[in-house]
TIFI-715745 format. One record per atom (N, C-alpha, C): x, y, z. Coordinates in steps of 0.1 Angstrom, whole numbers, plus 5000, padded with zeros to 4 digits. Each point is the difference from the previous one (the first is absolute). Example, Ala and Ser with C-alpha at 12.3 -4.5 7.8 and 13.67 -1.06 7.14 Angstrom:
// residues 2
513249435078
499150125000
500950125000
499650114993
500950115000
499250115008
END
This chain:
// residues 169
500849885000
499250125000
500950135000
500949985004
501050155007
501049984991
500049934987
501050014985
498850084991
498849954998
498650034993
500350165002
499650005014
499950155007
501050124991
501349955003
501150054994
499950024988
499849884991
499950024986
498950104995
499150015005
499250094995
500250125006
500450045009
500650125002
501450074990
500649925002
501050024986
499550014984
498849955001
499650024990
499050134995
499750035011
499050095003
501150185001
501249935007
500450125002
500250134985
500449924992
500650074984
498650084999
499149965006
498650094991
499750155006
500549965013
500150145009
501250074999
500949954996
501350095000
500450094985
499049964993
500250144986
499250155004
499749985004
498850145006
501650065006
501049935006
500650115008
501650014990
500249914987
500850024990
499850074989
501550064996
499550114991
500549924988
498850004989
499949924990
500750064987
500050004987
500550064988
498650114997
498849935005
499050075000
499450155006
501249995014
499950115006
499550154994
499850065009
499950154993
501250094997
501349925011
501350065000
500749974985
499649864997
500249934988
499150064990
498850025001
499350094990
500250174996
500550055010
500850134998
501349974991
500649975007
501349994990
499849944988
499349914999
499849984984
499550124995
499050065004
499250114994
501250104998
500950065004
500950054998
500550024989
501249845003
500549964986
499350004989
498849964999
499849994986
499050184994
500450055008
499650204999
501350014995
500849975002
501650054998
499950084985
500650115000
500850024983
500249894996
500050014988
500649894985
501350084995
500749944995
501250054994
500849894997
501750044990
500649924997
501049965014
499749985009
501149925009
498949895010
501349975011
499549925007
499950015016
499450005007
500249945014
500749915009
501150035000
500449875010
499850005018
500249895004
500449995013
500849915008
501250095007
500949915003
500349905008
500349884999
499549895010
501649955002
500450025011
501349965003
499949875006
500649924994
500449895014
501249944998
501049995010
501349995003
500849874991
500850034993
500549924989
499549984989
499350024994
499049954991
500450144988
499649974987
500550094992
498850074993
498849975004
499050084994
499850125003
499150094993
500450145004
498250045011
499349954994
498050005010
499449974983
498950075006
498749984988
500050174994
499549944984
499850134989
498649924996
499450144999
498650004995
499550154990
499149964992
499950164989
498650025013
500150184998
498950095007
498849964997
499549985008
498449915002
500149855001
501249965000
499949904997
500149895022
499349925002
500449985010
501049955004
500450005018
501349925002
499949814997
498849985002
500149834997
499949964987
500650144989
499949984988
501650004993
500350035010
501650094998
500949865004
501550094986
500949865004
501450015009
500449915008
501149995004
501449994989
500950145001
500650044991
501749975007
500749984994
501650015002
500450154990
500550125003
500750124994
500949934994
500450074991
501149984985
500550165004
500750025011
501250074998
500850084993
499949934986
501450034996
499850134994
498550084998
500050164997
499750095013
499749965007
499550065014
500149935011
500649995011
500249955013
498650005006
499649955007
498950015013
500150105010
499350055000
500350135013
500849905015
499349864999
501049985016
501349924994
500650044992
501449974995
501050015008
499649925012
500950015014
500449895005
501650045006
500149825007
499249935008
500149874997
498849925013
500750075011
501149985006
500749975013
500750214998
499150085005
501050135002
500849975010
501350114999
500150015012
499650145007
500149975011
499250125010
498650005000
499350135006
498450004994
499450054991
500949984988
499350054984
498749874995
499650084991
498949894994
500549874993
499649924998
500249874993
498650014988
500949884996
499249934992
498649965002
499550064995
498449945003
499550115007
500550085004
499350095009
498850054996
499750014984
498250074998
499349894997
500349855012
498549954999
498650065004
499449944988
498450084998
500250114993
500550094998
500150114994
499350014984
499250055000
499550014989
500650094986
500549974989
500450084991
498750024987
500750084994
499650024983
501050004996
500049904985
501349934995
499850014987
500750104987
499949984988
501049854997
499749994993
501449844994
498749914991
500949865000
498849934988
500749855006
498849885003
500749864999
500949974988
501249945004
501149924986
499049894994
499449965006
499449874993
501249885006
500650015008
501349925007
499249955012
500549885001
499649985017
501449935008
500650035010
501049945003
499749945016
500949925007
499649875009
500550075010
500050005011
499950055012
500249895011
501149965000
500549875007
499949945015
499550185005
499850005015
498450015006
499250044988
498850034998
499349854995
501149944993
499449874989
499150014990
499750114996
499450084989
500250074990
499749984988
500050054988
499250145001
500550144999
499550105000
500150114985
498650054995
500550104993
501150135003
500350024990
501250114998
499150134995
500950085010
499150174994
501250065002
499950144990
501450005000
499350205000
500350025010
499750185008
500950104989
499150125000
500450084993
500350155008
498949985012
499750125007
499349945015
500550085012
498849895009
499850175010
498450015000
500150085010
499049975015
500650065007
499049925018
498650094999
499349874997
498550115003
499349965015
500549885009
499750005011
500949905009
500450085010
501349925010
498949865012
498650074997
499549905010
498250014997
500149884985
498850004994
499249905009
500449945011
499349885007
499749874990
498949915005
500249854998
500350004983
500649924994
500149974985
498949914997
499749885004
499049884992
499050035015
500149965010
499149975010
500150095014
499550055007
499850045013
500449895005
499949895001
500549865008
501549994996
500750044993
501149964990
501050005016
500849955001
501150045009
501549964991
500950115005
500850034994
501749935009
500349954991
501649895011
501450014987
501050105004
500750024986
501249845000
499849925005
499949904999
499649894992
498850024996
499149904989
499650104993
499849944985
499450064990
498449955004
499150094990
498450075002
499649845000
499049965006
499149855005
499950004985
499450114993
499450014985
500849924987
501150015006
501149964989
500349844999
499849955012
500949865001
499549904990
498750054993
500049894991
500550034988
500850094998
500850024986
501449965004
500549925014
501649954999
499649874995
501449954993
500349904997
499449915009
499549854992
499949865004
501150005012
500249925009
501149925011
500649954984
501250025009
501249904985
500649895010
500149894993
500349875010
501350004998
END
């Protein structure tokens, strides 16, 4: 009786606990979309920077109006323009590093190569965009995909892990 009891409490519980989660549906989630897709049109792009430690991607690019769960995780092509955090991982003293404008939102003229290169630490195959111009349109645009999202510069986005590579035996 007191396993029964259990199970249906656990089963019961998931029905009461969305009332107090914030869904994609949200209103917070419905503002921000509403936003984006108000945005100007024009010839560039939106990025946003998604640092996480070792990994060689640069975040997500998306065109204006376009949403963030639309947008792709990009690796910079350098070789005409540096990244604004073109900084060592390891400073020394208390200067900025590498990565320092996680989240930071840009506007980015440039164009994809049509290239995608492997990312060995990532395990991923990423497009290539290759920056022409990048300027900060917000240092702290808040959540990118989800109000739930939590952020560990440790692991790449939950979103991603099904574009690594198969296990190799």
């Amino acid at each position: 009786m007191r396993r029964l009891s259990f199970l249906l409490f656990c089963l019961g519980l998931p029905l009461l606990l969305p009332s107090c989660a914030v869904t994609d549906s949200s209103p917070v989630v419905a503002a921000r979309n509403a936003a984006i897709l108000a945005e100007p049109r024009g010839d560039f792009w939106i990025g946003r920077r998604y640092f996480v430690d070792k990994v060689r991607f640069w975040g997500y690019v998306r065109r204006p109006g376009q949403l963030w769960e639309n947008s792709q995780l990009v690796v910079m092509d350098e070789s005409r323009l540096k990244t604004p955090d073109r900084l060592p991982e390891m400073p020394s003293g208390a200067g900025l590093a590498h990565g320092f404008d996680h989240n930071y939102e840009y506007r980015l003229t440039g164009t994809f190569t049509g290239r995608k290169v492997y990312d060995p630490n990532a395990d991923m195959e990423v497009p290539v965009f290759s920056p022409g111009n990048y300027e900060v349109l917000n240092r702290t645009p808040g959540f990118l995909f989800s109000p739930k999202d939590r952020y560990h510069p440790k692991y790449i986005p939950a979103r991603e892990i099904h574009r690594t590579t198969p296990s190799r035996m």
